[in-house]
C-alpha positions as CSV (number, residue, x, y, z in Angstrom):
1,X,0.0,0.0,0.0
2,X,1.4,3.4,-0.9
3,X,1.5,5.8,1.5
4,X,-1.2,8.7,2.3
5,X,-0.7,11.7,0.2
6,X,-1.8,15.1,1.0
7,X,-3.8,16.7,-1.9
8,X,-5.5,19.6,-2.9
9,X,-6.5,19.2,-6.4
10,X,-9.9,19.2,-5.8
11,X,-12.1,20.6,-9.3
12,X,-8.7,21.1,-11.0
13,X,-7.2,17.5,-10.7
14,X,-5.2,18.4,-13.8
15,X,-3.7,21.8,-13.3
16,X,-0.6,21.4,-11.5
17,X,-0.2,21.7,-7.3
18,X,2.4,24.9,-7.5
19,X,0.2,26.4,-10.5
20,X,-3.1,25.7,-8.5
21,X,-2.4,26.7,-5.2
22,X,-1.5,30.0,-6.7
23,X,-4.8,30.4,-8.3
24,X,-6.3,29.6,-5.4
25,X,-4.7,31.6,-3.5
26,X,-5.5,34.3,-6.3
27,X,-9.3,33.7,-5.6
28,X,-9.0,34.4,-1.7
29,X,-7.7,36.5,-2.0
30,X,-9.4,38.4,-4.4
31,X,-12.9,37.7,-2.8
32,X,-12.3,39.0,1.1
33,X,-10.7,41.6,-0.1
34,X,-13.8,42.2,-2.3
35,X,-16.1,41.5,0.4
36,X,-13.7,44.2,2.6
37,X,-14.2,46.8,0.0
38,X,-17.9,46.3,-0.8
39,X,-19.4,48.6,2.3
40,X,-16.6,50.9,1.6
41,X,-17.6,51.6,-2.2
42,X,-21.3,51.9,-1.6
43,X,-20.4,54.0,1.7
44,X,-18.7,56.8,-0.8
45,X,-22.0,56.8,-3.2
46,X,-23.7,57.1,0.0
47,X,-21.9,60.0,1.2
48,X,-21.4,62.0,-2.0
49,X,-25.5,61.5,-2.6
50,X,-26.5,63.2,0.7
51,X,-24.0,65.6,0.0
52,X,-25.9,66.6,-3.2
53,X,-26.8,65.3,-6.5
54,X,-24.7,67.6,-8.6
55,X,-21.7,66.2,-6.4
56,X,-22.2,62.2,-7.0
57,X,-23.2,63.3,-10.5
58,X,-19.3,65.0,-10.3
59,X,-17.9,61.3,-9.1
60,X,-20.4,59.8,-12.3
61,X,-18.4,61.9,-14.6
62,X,-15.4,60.5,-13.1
63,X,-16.6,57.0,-14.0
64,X,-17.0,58.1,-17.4
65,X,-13.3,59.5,-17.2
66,X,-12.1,56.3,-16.3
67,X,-14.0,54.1,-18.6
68,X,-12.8,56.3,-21.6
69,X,-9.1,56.5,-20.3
70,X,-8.8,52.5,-19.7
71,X,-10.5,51.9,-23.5
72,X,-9.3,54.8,-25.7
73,X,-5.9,55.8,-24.1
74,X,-4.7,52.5,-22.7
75,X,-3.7,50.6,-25.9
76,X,-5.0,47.2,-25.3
77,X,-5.7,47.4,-21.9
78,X,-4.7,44.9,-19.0
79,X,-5.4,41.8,-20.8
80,X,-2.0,42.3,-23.3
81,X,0.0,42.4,-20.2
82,X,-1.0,39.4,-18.7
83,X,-1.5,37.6,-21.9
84,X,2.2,37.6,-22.8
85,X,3.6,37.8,-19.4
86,X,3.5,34.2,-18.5
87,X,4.3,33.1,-22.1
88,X,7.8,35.6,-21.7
89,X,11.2,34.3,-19.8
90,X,11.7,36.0,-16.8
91,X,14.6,38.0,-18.4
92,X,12.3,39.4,-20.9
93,X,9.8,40.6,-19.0
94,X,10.1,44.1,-17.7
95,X,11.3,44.9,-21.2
96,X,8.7,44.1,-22.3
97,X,6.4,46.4,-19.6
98,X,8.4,49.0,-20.1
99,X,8.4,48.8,-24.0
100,X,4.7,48.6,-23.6
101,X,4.5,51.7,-21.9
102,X,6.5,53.5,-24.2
103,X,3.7,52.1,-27.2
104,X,0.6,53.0,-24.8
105,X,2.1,56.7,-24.3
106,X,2.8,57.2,-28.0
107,X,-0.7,56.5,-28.9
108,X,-1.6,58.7,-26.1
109,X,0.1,61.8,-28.1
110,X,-2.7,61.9,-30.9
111,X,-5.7,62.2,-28.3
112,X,-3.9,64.5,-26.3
113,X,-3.2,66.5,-29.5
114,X,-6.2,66.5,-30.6
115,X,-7.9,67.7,-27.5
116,X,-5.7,70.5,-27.0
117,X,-6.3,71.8,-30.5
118,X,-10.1,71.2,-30.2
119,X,-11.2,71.2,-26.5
120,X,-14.9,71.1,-28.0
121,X,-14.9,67.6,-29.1
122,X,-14.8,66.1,-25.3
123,X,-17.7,67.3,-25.3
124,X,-18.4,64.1,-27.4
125,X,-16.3,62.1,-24.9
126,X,-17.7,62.9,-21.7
127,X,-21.1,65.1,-22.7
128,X,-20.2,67.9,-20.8
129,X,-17.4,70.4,-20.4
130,X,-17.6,70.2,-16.6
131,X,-14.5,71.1,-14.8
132,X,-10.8,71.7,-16.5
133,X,-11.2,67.8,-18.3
134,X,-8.6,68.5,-21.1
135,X,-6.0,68.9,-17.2
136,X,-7.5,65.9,-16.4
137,X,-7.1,64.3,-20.1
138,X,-3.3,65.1,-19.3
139,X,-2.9,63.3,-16.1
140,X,-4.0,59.9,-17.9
141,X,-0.6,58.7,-17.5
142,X,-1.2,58.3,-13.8
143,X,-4.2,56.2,-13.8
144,X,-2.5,54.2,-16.6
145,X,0.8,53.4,-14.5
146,X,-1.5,52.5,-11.7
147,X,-3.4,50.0,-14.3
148,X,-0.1,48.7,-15.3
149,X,1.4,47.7,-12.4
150,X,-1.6,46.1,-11.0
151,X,-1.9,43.8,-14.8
152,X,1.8,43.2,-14.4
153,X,1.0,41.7,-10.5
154,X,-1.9,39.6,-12.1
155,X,0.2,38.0,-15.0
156,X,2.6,36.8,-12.2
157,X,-0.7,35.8,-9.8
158,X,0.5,38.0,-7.2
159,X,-3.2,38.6,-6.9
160,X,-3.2,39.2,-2.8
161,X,-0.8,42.6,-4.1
162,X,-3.0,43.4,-6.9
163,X,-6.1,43.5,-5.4
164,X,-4.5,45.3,-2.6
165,X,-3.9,48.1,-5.0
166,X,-7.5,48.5,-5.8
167,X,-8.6,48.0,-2.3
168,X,-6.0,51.2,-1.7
169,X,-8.3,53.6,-4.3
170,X,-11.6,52.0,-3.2
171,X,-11.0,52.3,0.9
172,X,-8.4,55.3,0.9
173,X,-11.6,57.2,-1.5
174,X,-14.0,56.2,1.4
175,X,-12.0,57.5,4.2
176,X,-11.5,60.6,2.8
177,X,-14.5,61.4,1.6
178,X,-15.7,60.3,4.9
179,X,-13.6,62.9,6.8
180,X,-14.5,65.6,4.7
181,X,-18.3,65.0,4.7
182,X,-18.2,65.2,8.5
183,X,-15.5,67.2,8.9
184,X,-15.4,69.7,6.1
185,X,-18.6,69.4,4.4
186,X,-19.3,72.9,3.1
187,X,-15.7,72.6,1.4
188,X,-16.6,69.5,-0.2
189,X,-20.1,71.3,-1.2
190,X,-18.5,74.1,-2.8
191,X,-15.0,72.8,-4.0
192,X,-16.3,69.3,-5.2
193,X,-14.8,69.0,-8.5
194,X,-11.2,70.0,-7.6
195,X,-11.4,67.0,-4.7
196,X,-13.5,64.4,-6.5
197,X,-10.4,64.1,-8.9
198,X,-7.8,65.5,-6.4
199,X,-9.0,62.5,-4.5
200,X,-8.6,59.5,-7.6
201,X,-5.4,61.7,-8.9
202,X,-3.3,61.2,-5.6
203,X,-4.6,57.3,-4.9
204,X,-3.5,56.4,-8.3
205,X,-0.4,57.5,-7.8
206,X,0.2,56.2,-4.6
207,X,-1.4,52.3,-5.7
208,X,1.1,52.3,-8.3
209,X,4.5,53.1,-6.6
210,X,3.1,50.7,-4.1
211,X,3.0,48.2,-7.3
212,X,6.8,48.6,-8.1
213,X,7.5,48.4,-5.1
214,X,6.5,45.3,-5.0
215,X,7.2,44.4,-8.7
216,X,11.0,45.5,-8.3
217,X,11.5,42.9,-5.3
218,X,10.3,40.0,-7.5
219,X,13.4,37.9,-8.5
220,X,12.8,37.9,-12.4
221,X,12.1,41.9,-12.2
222,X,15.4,42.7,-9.9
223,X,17.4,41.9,-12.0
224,X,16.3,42.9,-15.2
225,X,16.8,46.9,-14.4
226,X,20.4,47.3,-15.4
227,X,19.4,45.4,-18.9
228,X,16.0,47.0,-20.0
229,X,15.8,47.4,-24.0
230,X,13.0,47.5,-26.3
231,X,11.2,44.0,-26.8
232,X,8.0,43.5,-28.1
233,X,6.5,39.7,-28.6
234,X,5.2,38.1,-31.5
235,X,2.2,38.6,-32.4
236,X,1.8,41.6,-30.2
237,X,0.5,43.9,-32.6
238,X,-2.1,41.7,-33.9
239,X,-3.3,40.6,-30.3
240,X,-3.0,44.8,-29.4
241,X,-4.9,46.1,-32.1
242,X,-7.7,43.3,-31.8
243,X,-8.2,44.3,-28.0
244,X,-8.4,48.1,-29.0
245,X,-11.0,47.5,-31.4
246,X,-13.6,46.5,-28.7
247,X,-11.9,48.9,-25.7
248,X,-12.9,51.9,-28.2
249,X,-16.5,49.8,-28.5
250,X,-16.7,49.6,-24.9
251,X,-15.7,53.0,-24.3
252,X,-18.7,54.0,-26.5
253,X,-21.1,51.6,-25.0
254,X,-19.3,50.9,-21.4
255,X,-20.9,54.8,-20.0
256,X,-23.1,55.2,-23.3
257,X,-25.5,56.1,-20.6
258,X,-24.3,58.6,-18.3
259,X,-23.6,60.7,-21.2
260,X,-27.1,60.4,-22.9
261,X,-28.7,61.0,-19.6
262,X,-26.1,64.0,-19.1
263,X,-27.2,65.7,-22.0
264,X,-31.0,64.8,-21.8
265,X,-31.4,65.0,-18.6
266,X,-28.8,67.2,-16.8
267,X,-26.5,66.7,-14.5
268,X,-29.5,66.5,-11.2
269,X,-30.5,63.5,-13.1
270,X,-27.2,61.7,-13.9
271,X,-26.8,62.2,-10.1
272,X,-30.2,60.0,-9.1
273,X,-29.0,57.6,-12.2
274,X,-25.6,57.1,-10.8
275,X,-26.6,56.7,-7.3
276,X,-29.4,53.7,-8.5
277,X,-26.8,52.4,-10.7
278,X,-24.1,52.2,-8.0
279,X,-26.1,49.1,-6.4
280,X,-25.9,47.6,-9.6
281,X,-21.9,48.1,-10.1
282,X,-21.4,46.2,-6.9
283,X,-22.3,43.4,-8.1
284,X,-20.1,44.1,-11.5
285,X,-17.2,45.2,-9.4
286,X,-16.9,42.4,-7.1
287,X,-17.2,40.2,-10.9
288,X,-13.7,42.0,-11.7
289,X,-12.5,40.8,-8.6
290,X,-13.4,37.2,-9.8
291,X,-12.0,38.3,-13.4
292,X,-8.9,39.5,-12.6
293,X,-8.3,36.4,-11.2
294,X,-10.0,34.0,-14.0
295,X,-7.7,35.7,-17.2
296,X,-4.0,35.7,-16.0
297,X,-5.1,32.0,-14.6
298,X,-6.2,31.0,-18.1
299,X,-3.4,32.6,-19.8
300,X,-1.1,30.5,-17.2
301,X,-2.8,27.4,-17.9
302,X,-3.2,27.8,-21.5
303,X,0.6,28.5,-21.6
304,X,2.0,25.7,-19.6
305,X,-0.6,22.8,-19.9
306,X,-3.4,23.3,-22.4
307,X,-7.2,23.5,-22.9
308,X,-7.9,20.6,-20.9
309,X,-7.0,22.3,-17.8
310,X,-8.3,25.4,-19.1
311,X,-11.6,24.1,-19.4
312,X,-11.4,22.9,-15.9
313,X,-9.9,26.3,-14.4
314,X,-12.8,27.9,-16.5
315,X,-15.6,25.4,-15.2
316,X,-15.1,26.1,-12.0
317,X,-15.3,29.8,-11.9
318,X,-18.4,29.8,-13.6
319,X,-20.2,27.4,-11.3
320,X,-18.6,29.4,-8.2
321,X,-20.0,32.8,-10.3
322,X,-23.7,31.3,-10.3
323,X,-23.5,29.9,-7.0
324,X,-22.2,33.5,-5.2
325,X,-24.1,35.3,-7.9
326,X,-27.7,34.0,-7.2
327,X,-27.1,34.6,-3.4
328,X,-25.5,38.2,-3.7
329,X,-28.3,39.1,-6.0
330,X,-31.2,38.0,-3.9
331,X,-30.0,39.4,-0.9
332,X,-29.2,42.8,-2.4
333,X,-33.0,43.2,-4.1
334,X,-34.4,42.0,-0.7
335,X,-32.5,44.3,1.1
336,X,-33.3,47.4,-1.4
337,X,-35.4,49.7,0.5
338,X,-33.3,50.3,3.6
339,X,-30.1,50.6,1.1
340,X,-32.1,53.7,-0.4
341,X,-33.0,55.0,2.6
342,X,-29.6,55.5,3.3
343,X,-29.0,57.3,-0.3
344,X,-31.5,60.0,1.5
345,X,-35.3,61.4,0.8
346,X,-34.4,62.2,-2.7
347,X,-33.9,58.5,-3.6
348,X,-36.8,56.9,-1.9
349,X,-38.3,56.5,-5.1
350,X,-36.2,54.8,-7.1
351,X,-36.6,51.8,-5.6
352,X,-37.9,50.0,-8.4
353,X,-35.5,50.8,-10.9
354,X,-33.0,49.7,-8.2
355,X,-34.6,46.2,-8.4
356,X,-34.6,46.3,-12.6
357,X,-30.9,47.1,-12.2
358,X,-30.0,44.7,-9.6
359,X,-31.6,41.7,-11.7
360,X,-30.6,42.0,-14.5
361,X,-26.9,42.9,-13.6
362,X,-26.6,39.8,-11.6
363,X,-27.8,37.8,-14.8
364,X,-25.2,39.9,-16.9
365,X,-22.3,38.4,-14.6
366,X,-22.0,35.0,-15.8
367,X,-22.4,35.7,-19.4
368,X,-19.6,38.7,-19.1
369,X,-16.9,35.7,-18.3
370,X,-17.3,34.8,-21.8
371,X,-15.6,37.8,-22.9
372,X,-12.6,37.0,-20.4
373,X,-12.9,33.8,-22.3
374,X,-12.3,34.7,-25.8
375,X,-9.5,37.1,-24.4
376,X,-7.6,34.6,-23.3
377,X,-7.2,32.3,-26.6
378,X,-6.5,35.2,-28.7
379,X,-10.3,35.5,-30.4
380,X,-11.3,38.6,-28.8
381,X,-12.6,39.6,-32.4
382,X,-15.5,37.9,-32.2
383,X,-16.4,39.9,-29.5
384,X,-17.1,43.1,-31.5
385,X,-20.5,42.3,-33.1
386,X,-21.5,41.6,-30.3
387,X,-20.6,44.7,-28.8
388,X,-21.7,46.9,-31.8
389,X,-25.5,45.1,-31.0
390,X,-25.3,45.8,-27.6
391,X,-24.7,49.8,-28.5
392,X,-27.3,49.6,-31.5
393,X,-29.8,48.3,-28.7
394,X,-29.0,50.8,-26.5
395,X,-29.3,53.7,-28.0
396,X,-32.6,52.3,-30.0
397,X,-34.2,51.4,-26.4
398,X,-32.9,54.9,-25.0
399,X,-34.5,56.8,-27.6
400,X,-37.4,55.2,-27.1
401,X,-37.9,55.0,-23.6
402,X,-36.5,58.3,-22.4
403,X,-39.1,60.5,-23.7
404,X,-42.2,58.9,-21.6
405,X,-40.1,56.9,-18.9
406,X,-37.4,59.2,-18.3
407,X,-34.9,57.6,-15.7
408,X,-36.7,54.3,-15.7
409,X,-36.6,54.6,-19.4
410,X,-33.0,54.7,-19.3
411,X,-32.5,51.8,-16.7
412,X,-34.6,49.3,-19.1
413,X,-32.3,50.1,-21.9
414,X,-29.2,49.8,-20.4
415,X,-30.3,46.9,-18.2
416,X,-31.9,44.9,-21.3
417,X,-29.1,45.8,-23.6
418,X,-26.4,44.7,-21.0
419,X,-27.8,41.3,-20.1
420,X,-28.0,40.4,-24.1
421,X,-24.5,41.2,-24.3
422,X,-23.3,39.4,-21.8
423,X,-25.4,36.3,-22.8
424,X,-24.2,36.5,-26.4
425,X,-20.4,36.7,-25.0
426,X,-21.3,33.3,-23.4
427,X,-22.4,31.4,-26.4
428,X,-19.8,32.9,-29.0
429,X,-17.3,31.5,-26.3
430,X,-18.8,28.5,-26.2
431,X,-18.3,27.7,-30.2
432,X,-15.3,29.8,-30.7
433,X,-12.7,28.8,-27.8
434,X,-12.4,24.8,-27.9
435,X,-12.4,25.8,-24.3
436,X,-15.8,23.0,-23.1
437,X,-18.5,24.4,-20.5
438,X,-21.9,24.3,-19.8
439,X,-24.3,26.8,-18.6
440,X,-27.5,26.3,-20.0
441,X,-29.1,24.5,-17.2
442,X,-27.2,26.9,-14.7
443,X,-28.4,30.0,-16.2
444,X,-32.0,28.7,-16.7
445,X,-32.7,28.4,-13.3
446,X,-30.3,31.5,-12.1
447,X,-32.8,33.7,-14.3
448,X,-36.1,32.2,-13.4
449,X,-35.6,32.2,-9.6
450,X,-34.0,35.8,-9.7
451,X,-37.0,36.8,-11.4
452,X,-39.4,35.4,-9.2
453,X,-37.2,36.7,-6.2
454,X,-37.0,40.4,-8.0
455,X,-41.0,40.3,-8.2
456,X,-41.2,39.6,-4.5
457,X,-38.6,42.4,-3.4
458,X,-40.6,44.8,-5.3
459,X,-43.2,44.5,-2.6
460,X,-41.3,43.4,0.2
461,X,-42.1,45.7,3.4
462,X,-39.9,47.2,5.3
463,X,-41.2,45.4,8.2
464,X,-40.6,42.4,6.9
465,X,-36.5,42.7,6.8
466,X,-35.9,40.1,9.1
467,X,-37.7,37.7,6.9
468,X,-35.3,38.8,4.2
469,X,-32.4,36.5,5.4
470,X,-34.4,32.8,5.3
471,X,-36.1,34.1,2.1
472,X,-32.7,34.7,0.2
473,X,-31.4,31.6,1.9
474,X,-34.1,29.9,0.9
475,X,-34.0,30.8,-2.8
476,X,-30.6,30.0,-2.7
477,X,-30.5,26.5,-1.7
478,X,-33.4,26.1,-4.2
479,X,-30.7,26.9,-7.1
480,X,-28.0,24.7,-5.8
481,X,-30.4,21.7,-5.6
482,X,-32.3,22.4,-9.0
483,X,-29.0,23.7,-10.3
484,X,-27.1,20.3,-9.6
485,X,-24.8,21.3,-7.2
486,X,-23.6,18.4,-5.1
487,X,-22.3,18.0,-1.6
488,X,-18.7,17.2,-2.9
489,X,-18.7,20.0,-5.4
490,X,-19.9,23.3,-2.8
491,X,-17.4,21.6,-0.1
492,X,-14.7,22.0,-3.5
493,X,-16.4,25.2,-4.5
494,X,-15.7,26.4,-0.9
495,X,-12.0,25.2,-0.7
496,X,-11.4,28.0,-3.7
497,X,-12.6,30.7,-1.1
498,X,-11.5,29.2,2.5
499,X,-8.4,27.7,3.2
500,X,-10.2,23.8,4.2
501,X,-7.8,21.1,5.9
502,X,-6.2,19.0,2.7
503,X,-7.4,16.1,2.3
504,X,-5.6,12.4,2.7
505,X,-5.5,10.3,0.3
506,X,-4.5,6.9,0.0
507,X,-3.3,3.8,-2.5
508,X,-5.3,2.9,-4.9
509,X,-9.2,1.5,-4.0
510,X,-8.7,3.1,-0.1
């Protein structure tokens, strides 16, 4: 009889230990930090909102700043870092950052130039001329170093650090907005727009010294800095340009909406928008979490052992997804009307829309991990159509809706138009890839019992929120079971989010 091994494999029997433990790790990581940072996001909507809707309507725009400088000015975004990170030797690999910089700040130059000598076309970026954007357009750089160092830290799974970084701009935001609202309100009243991106400027540039910091003490990175030079993989170019294509899409259709509503409706209106839409974003946030750690661990696997054990890596998060997803979304559209409440009087209203955006944002998360999908094996094109659909069915629905529905108008658009998307990123993975899934059966079930749990939060009572903890429970155990979930399978599901005791195994037939 051999002896008993310790083992850990688990759902990914086929990835190797050193390789897995680091994903799993990566997935720990990324989700209590997640869960850390959740109160501490919605706590800065919270605050921004009482302090007036012209204010969070401010911290919108900066959304819209964001989105814009991540898909138009960052060439290719995160995903070319930590595609050809893993694949690179480790003496080749902060050439290659750096060399990559130098291509991302060189495409910068046209925008930049442009801008300057027409500072009336951001009005088509942003759909305003709020504050001094074209100063705002030239600190890019500093949002886009902080962006870098945190892809570079994925492509080598230091996840626990890269998360970090973005728990830095979402916690250090909170606790300064926090002491100004209590401490210096009027100031943040008055001077809003100079501290709202006073505020993201300075926590950019602190997250990403705090990245090369930790980058530069990395063996492979140490000692690479006395023999940097440019070096740019193979097929860079054509991977690059394939990603910029749909960031310049998403850019269009990523805040499509805060910019219709901000001409249409003004800024008092993008204001109530964002603050509904916030709810909504938690739930897409905390799905970057699980996506920053789902694309470098595809691009690892795919690198060193193959679709096999990229199907498996992939198979997993998308039955963890459903599982966390049904839950969090349950709990959130149960819990709706004291959330509002805490927005202030001005929001008491929105309720409902709250509920439209919560339910159909949590059936958009699955469906998004498609995208990651296709990113990873290089087929990123065939995300584009897709894309392009989405905006068409945006801007069709908008159109439509806003003049009788107004805000709720605008929700059902962007709501609809975002769950199609996302579902259509699914099944284009799903022939495209070679990468083997399902989700049929999963996403059936997610949809109809978030439905029926949306309808009942729509006239849930106040009074009843105790009952809101068994009801959510309820519905979720519903899922697993109709869902197929085993025993085995949640105790493995759980073992990629809490550190369980190993398991023993022993010869063969034991």
């Amino acid at each position: 009889m051999a002896p008993p091994v310790t083992t850990e494999a688990g759902l990914m029997h086929t990835v190797p230990g050193e390789l897995r433990a680091r994903i799993l790790s990566g997935m720990r990581w990324t989700l209590w930090l997640a869960v850390l940072a959740v109160p501490f996001s919605y706590g800065t909507t919270i605050l921004l909102a009482r302090v007036g809707p012209e204010v969070v309507g401010t911290y919108g725009l900066l959304m819209v700043y964001r989105v814009i400088v991540i898909c138009l000015f960052y060439w290719g975004g995160d995903a070319v870092v930590i595609k050809f990170i893993p694949e690179l030797s480790g003496d080749k690999r902060l050439s290659f950052l750096a060399s990559y910089l130098l291509v991302i700040l060189l495409a910068l130059v046209p925008w930049l130039a442009a801008a300057s000598l027409w500072p009336s076309s951001l009005t088509y970026l942003f759909g305003t001329r709020e504050g001094p954007l074209l100063v705002f357009l030239y600190l890019s750089p500093v949002y886009i170093l902080f962006s870098l160092a945190s892809a570079a830290l994925k492509a080598e799974l230091e996840m626990g650090w890269a998360q970090l970084l973005m728990r830095v701009m979402t916690v250090g935001s909170f606790l300064i907005y926090a002491a100004l609202y209590f401490f210096f309100r009027s100031a943040l009243r008055v001077h809003y727009t100079g501290l709202v991106w006073g505020v993201f400027f300075a926590l950019a540039g602190a997250s990403f010294a705090l990245g090369m910091r930790r980058l530069a003490r990395l063996q492979d990175w140490r000692s690479q800095l006395g023999s940097l030079r440019f070096f740019l993989p193979r097929n860079f170019w054509r991977y690059s340009l394939a990603l910029q294509e749909i960031s310049a899409l998403t850019a269009i259709a990523g805040r499509l909406d805060y910019i219709l509503i901000l001409n249409f409706g003004g800024l008092v209106a993008l204001g109530q928008y964002v603050a509904i839409t916030q709810m909504g974003d938690v739930l897409w946030k905390a799905n970057q979490y699980f996506v920053g750690t789902l694309l470098p661990a595809l691009t690892n696997v795919l690198a060193s052992e193959g679709p096999q054990a990229a199907s498996q890596v992939f198979s997993v998060h998308l039955r963890l997804i459903f599982a966390v997803y049904m839950a969090g979304t349950c709990a959130l559209m149960f819990l709706v009307k004291p959330l509002v409440m805490l927005l202030g009087p001005r929001y008491i209203f929105l309720d409902h829309l709250v509920i439209i955006i919560l339910l159909f944002s949590g059936l958009s998360v699955p469906g998004s991990l498609g995208a990651t999908l296709l990113t990873s094996v290089g087929k990123q094109q065939r995300a584009v159509w897709v894309t392009l659909a989405q905006t068409g069915l945006f801007v069709f629905m908008f159109f439509m809706l806003w003049p009788h529905w107004r805000l709720l108008g605008a929700t059902l658009a962007f709501a609809v138009s975002q769950f199609a998307a996302n579902a259509a990123y699914l099944v284009a993975a799903r022939y495209n890839t070679g990468i083997k899934f399902s989700a049929l059966k999963d996403y059936a079930w997610f949809a109809g019992l978030a439905g029926l749990a949306a309808v009942l939060a729509a006239h849930w009572e106040s009074r009843w929120l105790l009952a809101a903890i068994p009801a959510c429970g309820a519905a979720w155990l519903l899922f697993l079971v109709l869902a197929g979930y085993r025993y085995a399978e949640c105790k493995e599901l759980l073992h990629c989010l809490v550190p369980l005791p190993p398991r023993v195994e022993g010869s063969e037939g034991v």
